[in-house]
N, C-alpha and C positions, 0 to 999 in steps of 0.2 A: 936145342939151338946148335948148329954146324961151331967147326972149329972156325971158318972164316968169318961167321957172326962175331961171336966171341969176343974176336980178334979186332975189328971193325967196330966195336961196340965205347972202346976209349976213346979212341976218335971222333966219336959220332957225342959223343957227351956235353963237349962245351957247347956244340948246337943247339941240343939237347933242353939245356939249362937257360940259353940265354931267350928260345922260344916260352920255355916256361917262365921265366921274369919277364916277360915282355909281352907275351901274347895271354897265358893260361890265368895267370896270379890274378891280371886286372879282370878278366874275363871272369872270374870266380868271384872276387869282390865285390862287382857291380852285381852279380846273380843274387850276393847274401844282404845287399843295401837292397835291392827289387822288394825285398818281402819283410822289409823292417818300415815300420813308421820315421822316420829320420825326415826332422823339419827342423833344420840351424834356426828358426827365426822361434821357435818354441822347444830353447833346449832341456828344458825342464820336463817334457817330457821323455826322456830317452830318448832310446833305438828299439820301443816294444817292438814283437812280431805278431804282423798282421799278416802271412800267409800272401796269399792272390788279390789282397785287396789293393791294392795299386795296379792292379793288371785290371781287372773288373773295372776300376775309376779310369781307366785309358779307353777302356772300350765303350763306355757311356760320356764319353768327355767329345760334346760336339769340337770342342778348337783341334781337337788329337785326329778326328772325321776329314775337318776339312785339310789337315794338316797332307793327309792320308792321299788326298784327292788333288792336293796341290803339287806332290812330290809325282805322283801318277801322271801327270801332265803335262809337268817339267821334263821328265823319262820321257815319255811318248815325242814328243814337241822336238827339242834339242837331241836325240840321238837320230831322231829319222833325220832332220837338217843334217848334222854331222854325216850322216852316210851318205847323204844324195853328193854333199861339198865335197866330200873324202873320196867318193867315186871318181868326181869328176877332176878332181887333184892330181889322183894317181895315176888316171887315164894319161891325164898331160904330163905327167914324171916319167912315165913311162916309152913315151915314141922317141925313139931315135933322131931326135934332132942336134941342132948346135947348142939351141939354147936351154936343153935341158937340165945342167947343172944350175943356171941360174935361177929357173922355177924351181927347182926344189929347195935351194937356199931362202926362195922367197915365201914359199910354203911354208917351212919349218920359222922361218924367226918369230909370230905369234904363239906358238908352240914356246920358245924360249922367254917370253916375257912372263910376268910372276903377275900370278892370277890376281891378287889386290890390286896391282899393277892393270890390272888388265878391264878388272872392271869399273875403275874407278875412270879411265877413259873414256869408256862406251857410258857410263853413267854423266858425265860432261858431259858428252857428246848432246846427250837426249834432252839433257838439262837447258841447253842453249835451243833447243826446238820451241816454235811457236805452240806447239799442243802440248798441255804438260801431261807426259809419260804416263809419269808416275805419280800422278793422283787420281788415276784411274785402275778401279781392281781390277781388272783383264787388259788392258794396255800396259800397261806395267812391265806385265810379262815377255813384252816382244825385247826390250833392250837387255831381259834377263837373258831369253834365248840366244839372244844373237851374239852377245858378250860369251858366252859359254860355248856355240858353235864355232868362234873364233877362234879361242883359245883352244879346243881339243881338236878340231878338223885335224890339221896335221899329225896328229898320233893315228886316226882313223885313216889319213891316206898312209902314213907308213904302211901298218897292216895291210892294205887291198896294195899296197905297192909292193911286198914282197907275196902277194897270192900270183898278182898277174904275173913277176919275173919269174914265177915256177910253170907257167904254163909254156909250152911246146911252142914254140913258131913256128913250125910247120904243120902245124893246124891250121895256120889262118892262110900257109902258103896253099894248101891242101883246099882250104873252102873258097880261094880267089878264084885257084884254078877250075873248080864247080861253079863260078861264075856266082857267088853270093858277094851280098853287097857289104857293109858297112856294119848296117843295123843288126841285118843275121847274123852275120861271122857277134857281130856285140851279145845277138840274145841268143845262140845256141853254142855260143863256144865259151867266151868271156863269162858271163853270167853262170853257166852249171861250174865252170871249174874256179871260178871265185869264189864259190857258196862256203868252201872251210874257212874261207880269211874273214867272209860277211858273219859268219858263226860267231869267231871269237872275238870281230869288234864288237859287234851288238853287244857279246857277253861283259866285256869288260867297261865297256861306255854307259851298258843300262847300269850295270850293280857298279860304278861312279858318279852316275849322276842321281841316281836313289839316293845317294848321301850327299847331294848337295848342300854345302854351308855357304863355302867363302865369298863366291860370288852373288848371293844375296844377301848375305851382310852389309855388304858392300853396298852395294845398289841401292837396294830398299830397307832393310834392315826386317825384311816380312813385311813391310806396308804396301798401300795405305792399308791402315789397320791390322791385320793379321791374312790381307788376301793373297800376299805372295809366300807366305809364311811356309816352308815347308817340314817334313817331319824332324831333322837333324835340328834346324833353325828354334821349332818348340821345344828341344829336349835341353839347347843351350838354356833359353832361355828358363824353362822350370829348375836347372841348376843352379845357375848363378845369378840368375837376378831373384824368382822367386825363393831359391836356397832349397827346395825339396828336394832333399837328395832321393831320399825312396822311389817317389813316383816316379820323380827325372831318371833313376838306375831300371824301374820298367821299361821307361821309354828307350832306353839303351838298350834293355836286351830285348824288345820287341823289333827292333831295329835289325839288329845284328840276328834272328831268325829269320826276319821275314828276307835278308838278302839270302843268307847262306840255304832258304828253300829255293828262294829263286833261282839261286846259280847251278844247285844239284837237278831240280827239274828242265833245267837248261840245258847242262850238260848230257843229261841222259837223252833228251828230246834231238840234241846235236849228235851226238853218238850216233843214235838210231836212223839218222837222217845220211849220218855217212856211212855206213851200214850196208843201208838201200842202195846210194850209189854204188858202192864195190861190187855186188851182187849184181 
């Protein structure tokens, strides 16, 4: 270790300590409740250790499947909305007009409203509709989506709003003057040099809405029945209503891999992708 390590090293300590009480401790805890039998409703039996057998019971557990398949869908659904919204948000944030500062103030205020806040609106909203929503297991879904495109679009246009203000304007002076139109100057110029900012919203809006709670709580609470129910939504519920904590600490740290695979195969795939362009 250099003298400037060293030296650097006291400093860096209280950091240090308060990621480890905060992030490492709980993370470690729930790994050693993962592979204990711990059921508050039977405390007579202990905290035996049963190894992988709460993991094995997650992976044969149809509700834990569909759970699986409804978080996968909610991701897929609400971040493609969020980016088509957030594109075309930023677009308009971005031209030089008068009333620009006014659209961005009007952009951002759902952004500022507090997500329970947020879906308990769009859940009226649906509730005063002639078709009822949500007693239906795939309708359901649309006032989940849309509630949730509302409220993050605006963090999505931020991001593609600072990709487009890094891009050149004399690129698009450069392709008028070639006499390209509108759409081209959009899909040969716009489009390749916005791909780092499309990068890292995807990245951040998929691995948060994988962890979608709040705004199905809200909503539906996982109904009707368990068909909006998603993985975070099942793992509350095996905590604190059923009291397993074992299983429920599986479903946490299967949770907490399957994002942080996601994000590193993301990142690497994003890498390599701006890699290619430099080259």
């Amino acid at each position: 270790m250099h003298r400037e390590q060293r030296a650097a090293l006291p400093f860096l300590l209280p950091a240090l300590t308060a990621i480890a009480l905060v992030a490492i401790a709980p993370m470690l805890w729930t790994l050693w409740e993962s592979v204990r039998l711990h059921d508050l409703r039977m405390p007579w039996l202990g905290q035996p250790f049963v190894g992988l057998d709460n993991y094995a019971e997650a992976f044969g557990d149809p509700r834990f499947r569909d759970a699986v398949l409804h978080t996968a869908a909610f991701v897929a659904g609400s971040v493609a909305l969020e980016l088509l919204l957030g594109l075309v948000f930023a677009l308009a944030m971005s031209r030089a007009w008068r009333g620009r500062a006014l659209i961005r103030v009007v952009v951002l205020m759902s952004w500022a409203v507090p997500t329970v806040v947020a879906a308990l609106v769009w859940r009226f909203l649906f509730e005063g509709a002639d078709f009822a929503w949500f007693a239906h297991p795939v309708a359901a879904w649309v006032p989940i989506v849309l509630a949730d495109a509302w409220k993050m679009t605006p963090f999505v246009a931020l991001l593609l709003l600072a990709g487009l203000e890094s891009i050149d304007p004399a690129l698009y002076d450069a392709a008028r003057i070639d006499g390209a139109g509108a759409w081209r100057q959009f899909r040969e110029i716009t489009l390749p040099l916005l791909r780092p900012a499309l990068l890292v919203a995807v990245l951040f809006r998929a691995l948060d809405a994988f962890r979608v709670f709040d705004v199905i709580y809200v909503m539906t609470g996982g109904g009707p029945g368990t068909a909006t129910e998603p993985i975070s939504l099942y793992t509350f519920n095996t905590l604190l209503q059923h009291l397993r904590f074992g299983y429920g600490s599986a479903l946490s740290v299967l949770i907490f891999l399957t994002t942080f695979v996601l994000a590193l195969v993301y990142i690497r795939l994003a890498g390599r992708t701006l890699l290619e362009e430099r080259a």
